[in-house]
Backbone bond lengths (Angstrom), bond angles and torsions (degrees), N, CA, C in turn:
res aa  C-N    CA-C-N  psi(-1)  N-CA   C-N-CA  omega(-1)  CA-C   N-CA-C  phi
1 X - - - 1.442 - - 1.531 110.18 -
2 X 1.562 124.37 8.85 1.173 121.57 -174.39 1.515 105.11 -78.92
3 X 1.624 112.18 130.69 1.631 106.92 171.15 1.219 88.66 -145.22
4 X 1.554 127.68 150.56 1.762 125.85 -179.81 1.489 95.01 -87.04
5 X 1.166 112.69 -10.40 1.898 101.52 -141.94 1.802 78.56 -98.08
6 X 1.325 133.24 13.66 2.003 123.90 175.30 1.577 81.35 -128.59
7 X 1.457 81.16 170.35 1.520 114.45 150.70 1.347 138.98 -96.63
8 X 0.864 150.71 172.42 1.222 140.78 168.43 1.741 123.37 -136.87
9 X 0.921 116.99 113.53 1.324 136.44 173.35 1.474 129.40 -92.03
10 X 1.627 112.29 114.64 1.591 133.18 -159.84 1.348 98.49 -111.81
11 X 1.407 92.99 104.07 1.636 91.58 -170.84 1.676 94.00 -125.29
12 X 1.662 105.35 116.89 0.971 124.96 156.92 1.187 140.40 -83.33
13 X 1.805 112.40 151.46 1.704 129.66 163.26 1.912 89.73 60.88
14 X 1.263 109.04 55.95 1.589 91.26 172.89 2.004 99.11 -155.77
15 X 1.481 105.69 163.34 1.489 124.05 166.94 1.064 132.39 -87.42
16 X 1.139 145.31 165.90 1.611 136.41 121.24 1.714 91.45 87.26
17 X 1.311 127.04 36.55 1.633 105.83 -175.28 1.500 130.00 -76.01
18 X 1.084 110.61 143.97 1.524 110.14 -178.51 1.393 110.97 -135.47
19 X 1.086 98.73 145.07 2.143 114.36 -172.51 1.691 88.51 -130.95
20 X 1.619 82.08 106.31 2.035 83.18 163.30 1.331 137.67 34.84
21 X 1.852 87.24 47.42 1.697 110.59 -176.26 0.956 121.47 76.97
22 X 1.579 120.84 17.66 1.784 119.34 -149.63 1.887 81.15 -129.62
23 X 0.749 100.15 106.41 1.896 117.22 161.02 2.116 97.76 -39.61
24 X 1.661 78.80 145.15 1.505 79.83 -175.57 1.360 102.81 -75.12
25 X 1.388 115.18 -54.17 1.898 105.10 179.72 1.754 122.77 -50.15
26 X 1.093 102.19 -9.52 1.696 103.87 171.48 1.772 111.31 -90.16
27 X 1.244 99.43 8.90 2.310 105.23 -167.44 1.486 90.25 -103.98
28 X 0.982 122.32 139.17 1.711 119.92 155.15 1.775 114.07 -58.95
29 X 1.129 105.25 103.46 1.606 95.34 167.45 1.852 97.31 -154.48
30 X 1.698 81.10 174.53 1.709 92.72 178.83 1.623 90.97 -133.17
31 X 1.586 110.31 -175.15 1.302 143.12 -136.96 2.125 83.50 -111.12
32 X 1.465 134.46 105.72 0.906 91.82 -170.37 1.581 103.05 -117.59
33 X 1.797 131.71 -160.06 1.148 115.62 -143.85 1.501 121.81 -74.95
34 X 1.600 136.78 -4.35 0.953 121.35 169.47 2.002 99.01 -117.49
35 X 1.500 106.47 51.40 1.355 108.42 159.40 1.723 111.73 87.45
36 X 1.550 107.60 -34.33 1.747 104.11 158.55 1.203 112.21 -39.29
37 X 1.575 97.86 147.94 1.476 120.77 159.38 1.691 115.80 -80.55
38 X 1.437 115.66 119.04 1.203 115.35 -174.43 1.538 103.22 -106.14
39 X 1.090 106.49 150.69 1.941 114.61 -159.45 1.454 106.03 -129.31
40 X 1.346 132.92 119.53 1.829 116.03 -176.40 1.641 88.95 -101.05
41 X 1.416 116.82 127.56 1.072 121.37 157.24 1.625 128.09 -138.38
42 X 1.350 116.37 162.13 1.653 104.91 175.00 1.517 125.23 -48.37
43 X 1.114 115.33 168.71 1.295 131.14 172.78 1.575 124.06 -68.79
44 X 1.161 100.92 -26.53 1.317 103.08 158.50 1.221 145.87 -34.22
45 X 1.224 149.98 153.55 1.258 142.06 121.32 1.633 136.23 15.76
46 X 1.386 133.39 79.35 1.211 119.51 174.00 1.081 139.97 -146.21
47 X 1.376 160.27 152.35 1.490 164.72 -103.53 1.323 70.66 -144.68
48 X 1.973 119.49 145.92 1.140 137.72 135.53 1.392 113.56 -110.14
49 X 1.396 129.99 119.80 1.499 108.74 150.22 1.614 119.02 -119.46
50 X 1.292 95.14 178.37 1.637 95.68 -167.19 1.479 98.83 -178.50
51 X 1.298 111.69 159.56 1.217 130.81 -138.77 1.646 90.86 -125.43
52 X 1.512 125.49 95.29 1.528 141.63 -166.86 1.861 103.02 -106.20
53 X 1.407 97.36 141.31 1.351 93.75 141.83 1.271 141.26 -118.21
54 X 1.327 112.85 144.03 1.494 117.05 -158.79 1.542 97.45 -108.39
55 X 1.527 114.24 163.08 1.300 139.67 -120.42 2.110 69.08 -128.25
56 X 1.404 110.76 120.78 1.514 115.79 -178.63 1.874 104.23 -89.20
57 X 1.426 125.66 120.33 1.349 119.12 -153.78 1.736 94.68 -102.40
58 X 1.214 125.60 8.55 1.566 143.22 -174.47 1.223 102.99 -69.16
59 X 1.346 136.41 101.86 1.438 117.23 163.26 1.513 122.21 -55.72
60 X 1.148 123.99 -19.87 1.966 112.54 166.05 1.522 104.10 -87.60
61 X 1.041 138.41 -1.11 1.534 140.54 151.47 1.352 126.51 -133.87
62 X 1.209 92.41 107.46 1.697 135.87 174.50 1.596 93.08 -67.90
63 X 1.593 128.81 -57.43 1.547 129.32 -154.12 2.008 94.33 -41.16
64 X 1.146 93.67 159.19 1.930 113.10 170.06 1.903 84.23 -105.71
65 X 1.543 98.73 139.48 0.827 129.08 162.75 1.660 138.75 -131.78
66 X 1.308 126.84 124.43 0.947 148.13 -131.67 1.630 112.13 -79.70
67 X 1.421 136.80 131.11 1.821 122.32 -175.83 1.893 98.25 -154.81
68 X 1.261 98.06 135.29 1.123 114.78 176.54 1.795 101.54 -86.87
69 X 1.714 96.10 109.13 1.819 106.71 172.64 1.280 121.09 -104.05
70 X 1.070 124.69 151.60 1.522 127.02 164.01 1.534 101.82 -124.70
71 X 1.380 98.32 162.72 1.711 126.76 172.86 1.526 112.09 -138.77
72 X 0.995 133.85 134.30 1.546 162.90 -176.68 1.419 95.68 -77.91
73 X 1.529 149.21 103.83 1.404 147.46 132.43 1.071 136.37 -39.01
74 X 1.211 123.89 65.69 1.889 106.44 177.10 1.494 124.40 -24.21
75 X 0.987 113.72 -175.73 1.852 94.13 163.69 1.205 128.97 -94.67
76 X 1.122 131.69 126.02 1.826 142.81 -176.21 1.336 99.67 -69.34
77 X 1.522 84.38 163.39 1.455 108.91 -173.88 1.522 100.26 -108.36
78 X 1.738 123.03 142.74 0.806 131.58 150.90 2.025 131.81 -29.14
79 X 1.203 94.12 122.86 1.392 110.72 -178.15 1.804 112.19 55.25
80 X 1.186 102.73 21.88 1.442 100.07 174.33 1.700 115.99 -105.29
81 X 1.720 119.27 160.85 1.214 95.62 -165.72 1.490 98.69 -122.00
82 X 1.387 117.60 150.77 1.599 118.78 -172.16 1.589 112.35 -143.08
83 X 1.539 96.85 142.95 1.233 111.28 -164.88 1.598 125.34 -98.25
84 X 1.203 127.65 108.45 1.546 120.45 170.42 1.372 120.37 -97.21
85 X 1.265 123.44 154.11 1.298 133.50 -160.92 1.555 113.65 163.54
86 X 1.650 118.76 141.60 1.350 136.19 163.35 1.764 108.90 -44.58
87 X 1.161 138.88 144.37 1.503 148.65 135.15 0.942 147.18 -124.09
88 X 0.954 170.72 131.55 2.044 155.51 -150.88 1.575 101.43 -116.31
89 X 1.760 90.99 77.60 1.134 98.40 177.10 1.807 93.82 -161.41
90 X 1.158 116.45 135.85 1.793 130.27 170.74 1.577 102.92 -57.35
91 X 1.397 121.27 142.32 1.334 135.70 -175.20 1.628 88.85 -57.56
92 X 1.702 147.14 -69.85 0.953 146.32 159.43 1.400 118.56 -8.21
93 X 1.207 132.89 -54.93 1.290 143.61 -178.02 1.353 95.80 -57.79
94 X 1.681 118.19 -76.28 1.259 130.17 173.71 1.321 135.33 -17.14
95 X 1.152 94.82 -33.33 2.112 112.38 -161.41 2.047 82.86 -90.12
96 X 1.084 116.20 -27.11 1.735 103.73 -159.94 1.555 89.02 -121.06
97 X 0.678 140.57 60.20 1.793 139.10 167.27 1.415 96.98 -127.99
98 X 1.248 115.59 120.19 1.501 117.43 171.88 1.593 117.97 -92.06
99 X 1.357 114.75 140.60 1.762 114.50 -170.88 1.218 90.62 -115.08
100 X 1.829 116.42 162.18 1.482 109.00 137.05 0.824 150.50 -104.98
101 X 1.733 112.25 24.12 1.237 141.49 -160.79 1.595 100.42 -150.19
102 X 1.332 120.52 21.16 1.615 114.80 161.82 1.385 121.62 -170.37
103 X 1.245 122.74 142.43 1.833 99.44 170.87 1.018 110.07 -112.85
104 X 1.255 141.50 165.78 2.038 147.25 -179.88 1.120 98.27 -98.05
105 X 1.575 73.85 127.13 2.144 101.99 168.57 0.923 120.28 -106.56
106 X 1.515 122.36 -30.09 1.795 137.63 163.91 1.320 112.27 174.43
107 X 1.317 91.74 166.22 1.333 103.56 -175.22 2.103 111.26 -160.38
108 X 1.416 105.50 122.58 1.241 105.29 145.61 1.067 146.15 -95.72
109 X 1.684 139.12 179.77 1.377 145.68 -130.62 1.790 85.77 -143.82
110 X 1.351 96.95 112.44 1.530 105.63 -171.88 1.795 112.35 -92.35
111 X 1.880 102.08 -25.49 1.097 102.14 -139.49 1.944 91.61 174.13
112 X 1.261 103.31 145.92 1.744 84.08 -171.92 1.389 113.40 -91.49
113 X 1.170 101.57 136.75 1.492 144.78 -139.56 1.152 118.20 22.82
114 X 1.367 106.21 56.94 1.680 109.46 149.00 1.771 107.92 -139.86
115 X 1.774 104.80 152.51 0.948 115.64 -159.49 1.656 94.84 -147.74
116 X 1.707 94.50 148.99 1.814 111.32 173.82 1.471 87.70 -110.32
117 X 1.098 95.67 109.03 1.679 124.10 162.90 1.335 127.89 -98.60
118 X 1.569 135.46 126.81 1.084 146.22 175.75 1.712 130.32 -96.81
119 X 1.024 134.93 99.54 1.230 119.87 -162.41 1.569 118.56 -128.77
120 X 0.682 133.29 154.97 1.849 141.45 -165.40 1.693 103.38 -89.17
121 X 1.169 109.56 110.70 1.802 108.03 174.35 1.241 109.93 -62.90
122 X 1.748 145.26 112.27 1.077 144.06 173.66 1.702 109.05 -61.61
């Protein structure tokens, strides 16, 4: 599945994915090494959604309950690989946390203090 000329998108702990109305079983992707769904797509511009579960903050409900999210893509860079996923952390937080294994590209605020964050695998 290696091509320089896509991106690729590791989208974790999630269901039902969709890239710009496009059903995940209709995207070229594989299964990748810690169990994400990896997605090759253009550089372009694109909407992810997907169907997460979120962590219930209710002390009389413990149950995880289920929400269909999206995230907004800036445009990717060729042959680089990027990561989506839930965190309990404010898009603010997000933008200034340093990794050594990723940098932040964006992130929204799903829910207080949690966020679908996108980030670039260094």
């Amino acid at each position: 599945m290696s091509d320089n000329t896509k991106a690729y998108l590791h989208i974790y702990c999630a269901k039902n994915i969709i890239v710009d109305e496009q059903k995940f079983s209709e995207l070229e992707h594989i299964k990748g090494d810690d169990l994400e769904d990896v997605i090759k797509v253009s550089t372009d511009k694109h909407i992810v959604t997907a169907n997460y579960d979120l962590p219930s903050n209710s002390v009389f409900n413990s149950r995880i309950k289920a929400k269909d999210i999206s995230i907004s893509c800036p445009l990717l860079e060729a042959g680089k690989h990027y990561v989506i996923s839930i965190y309990e952390v404010t898009p603010e937080v997000a933008a200034t946390e340093e990794s050594t294994f990723m940098d932040y590209v964006h992130a929204e605020e799903i829910e207080k203090g949690y966020s679908i964050c996108l980030y670039r695998k260094k």
